[in-house]
BAZA-284163 format. One line per 5 residues: number of its first residue (from 1); for each residue y, z, x of C-alpha. Coordinates in Angstrom, 1 decimal. Each point is the difference from the previous one (the first is absolute). Layout:
% BAZA-284163
NUM> Y,Z,X; ...
% end
This chain:
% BAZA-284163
1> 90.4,55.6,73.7; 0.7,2.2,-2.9; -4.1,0.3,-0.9; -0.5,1.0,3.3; 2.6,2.7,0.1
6> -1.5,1.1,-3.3; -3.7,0.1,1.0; 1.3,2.2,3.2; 1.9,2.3,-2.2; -3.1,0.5,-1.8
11> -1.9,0.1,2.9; 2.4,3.1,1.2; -0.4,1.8,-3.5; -3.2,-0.1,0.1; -0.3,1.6,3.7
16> 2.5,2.8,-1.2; -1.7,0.5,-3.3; -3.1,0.9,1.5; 1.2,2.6,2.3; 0.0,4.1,-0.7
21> 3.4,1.9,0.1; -0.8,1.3,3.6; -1.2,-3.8,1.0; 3.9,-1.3,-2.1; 2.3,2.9,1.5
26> -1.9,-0.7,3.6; 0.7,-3.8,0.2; 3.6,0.0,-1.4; 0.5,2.5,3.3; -1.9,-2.3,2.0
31> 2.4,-3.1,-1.5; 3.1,2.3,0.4; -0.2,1.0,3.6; -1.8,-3.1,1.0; -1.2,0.5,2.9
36> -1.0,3.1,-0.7; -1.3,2.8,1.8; -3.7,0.5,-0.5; -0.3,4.0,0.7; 2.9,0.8,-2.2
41> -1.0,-2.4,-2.7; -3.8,1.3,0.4; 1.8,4.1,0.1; 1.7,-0.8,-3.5; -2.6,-2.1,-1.8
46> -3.7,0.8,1.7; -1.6,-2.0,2.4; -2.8,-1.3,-2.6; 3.2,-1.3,-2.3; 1.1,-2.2,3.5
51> -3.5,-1.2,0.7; -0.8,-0.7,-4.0; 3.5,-2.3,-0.1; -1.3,-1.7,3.6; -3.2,-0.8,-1.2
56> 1.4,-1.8,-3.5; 2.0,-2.3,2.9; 3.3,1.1,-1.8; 1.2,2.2,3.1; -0.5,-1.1,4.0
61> -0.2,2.5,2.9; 1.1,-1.3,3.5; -0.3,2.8,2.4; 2.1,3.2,-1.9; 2.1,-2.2,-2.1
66> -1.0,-1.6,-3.5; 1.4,-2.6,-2.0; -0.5,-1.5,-3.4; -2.2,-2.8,0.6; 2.5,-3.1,-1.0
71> 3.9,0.4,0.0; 0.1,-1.5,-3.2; -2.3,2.6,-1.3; 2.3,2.5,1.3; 3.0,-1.7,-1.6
76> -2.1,0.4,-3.6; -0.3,3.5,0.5; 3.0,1.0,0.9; 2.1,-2.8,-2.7; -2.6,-0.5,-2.2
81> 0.7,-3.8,0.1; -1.0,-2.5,2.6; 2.9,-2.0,2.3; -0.2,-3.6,-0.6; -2.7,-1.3,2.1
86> 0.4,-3.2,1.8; -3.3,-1.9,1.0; -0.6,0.5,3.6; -3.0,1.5,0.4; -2.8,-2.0,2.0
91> -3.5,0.9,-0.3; -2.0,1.2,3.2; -3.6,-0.6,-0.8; -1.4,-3.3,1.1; 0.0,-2.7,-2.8
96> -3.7,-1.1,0.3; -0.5,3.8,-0.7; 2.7,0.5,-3.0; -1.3,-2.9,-1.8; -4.0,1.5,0.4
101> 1.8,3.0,-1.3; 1.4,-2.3,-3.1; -3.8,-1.3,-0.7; -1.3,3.1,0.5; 1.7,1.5,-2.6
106> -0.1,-3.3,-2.8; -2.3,1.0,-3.1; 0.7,4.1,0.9; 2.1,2.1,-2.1; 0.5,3.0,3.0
111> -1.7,0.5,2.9; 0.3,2.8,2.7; 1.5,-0.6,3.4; -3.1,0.7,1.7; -1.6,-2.3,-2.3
116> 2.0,-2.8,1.4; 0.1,1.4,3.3; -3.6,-0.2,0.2; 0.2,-3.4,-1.3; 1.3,-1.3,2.6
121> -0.4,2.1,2.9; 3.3,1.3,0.3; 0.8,3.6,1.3; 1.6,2.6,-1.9; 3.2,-0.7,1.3
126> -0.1,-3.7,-0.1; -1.2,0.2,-3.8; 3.2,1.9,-1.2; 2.3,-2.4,2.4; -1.7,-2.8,-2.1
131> 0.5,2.1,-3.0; 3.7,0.1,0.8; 0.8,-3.6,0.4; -2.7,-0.8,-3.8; 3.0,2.6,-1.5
136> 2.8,-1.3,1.5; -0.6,-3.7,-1.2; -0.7,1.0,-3.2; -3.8,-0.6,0.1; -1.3,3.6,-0.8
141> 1.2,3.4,-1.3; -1.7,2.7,2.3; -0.3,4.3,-0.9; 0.4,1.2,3.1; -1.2,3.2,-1.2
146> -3.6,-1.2,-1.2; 0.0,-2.9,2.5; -0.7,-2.4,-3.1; 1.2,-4.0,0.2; 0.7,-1.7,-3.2
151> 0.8,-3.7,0.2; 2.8,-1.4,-2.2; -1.9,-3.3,0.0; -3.0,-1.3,-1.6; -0.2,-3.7,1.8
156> 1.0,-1.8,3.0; 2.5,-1.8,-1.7; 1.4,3.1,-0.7; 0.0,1.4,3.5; 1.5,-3.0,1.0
161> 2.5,0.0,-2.0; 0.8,3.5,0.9; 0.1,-1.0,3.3; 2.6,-3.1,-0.1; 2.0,2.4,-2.2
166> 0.0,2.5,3.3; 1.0,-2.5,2.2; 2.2,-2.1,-2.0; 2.5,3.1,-0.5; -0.1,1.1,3.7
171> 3.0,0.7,1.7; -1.1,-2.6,2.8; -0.3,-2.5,-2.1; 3.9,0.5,-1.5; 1.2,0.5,3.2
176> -2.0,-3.6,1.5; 2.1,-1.7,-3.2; 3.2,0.9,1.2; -1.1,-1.7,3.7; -2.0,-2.9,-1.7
181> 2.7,-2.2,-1.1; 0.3,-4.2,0.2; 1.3,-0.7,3.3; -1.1,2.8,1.8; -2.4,0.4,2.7
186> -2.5,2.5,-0.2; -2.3,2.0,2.6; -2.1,2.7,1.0; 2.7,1.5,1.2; 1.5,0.3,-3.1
191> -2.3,0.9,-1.9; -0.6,2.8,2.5; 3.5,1.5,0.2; -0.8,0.2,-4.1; -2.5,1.7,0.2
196> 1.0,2.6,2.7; 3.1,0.7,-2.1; -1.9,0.3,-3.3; -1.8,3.2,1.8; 2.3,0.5,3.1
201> 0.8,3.6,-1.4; -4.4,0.7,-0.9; -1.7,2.2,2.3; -1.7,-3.1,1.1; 0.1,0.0,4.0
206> 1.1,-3.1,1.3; -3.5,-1.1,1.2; -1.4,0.2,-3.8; 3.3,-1.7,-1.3; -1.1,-2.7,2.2
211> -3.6,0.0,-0.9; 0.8,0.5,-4.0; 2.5,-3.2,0.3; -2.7,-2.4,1.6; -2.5,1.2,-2.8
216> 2.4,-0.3,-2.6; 0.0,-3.6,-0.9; -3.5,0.2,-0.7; 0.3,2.2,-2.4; 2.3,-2.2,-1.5
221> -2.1,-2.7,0.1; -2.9,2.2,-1.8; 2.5,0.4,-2.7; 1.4,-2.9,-0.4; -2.9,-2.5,0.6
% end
């Protein structure tokens, strides 16, 4: 847990480091009025400042309102430190695609994300979703700016490692130890009211908890087997 928090630290530096002043003072009023207004942040810092900080993926527009891409990337820039990050996030992209993603990128040292887009056929879109979940289990470190990938492994035995690692610290895991006891019987049902509580307060709606929580388990299996 406490590498991981580290190598998103640095991941956060990094993404601040890179900006100008304008780009800096823009997305620390972006983080402080989150949501923020788009006209009055566009009136103060220029409407090519806004669009430059969307582009890098560091800012989000919905409508008139932006929003620093990740809460916890908010949190950074307004702290500087990180909260303590339980293990609950489950990764979107289909497996059979995240593990072509995994082979894809054995024997490279970076590669772009329309590199590995093209690779294997996925959209824009659908190429940084996969990106997303390859960060968030620890697989890759991404520049958002550049669009650059850089695996932090160099064999499958270290990508499966990484992955057991992932799963073996989840939240949903911890929580299935505290029901998994000798003596007790358990069910689906259990296991789903876990899992709905884990992310009971995400922006999930109810029909994706549902959907994530039938998935689930194979991604356990992927990383455990």
């Amino acid at each position: 847990m406490l590498s991981r928090n580290l190598s998103i630290v640095d991941l956060f530096k990094r993404d601040l480091e890179e900006l100008n002043s304008a780009e800096s003072s823009c997305i620390r009023q972006v983080a402080t009025d989150s949501p923020a207004e788009f006209f009055k942040v566009s009136q103060n810092f220029g409407e090519s400042t806004v669009t430059g900080l969307i582009n890098k993926r560091l800012i989000t527009r919905s409508g008139t309102r932006l929003s620093i891409y990740w809460d916890i990337f908010r949190d950074y820039i307004m702290n500087g430190k990180i909260p303590y990050i339980p293990i609950t996030y489950i990764p979107q992209a289909q497996l059979q695609s995240y593990v072509r993603a995994l082979d894809c990128l054995l024997g490279h040292d970076e590669m772009t994300y329309e590199m590995l887009g093209n690779q294997l056929n996925l959209s824009p879109g659908a190429t940084d979703n996969l990106v997303r979940d390859l960060v968030n289990l620890g697989h890759v470190e991404a520049n958002r700016k550049d669009a650059i990938i850089r695996p932090l492994f160099t064999t499958s035995e270290q990508a499966f490692s990484t992955a057991f690692s992932f799963w073996r610290s989840h939240e949903i895991i911890k929580l299935l130890g505290t029901e998994m006891v000798p003596g007790r019987r358990f069910s689906e049902q259990i296991y789903s009211r876990l899992f709905h509580s884990m992310l009971g307060r995400s922006d999930f709606s109810p029909k994706t908890l549902d959907g994530l929580c039938c998935i689930t388990p194979d991604r356990f299996a992927a990383g455990f087997i």
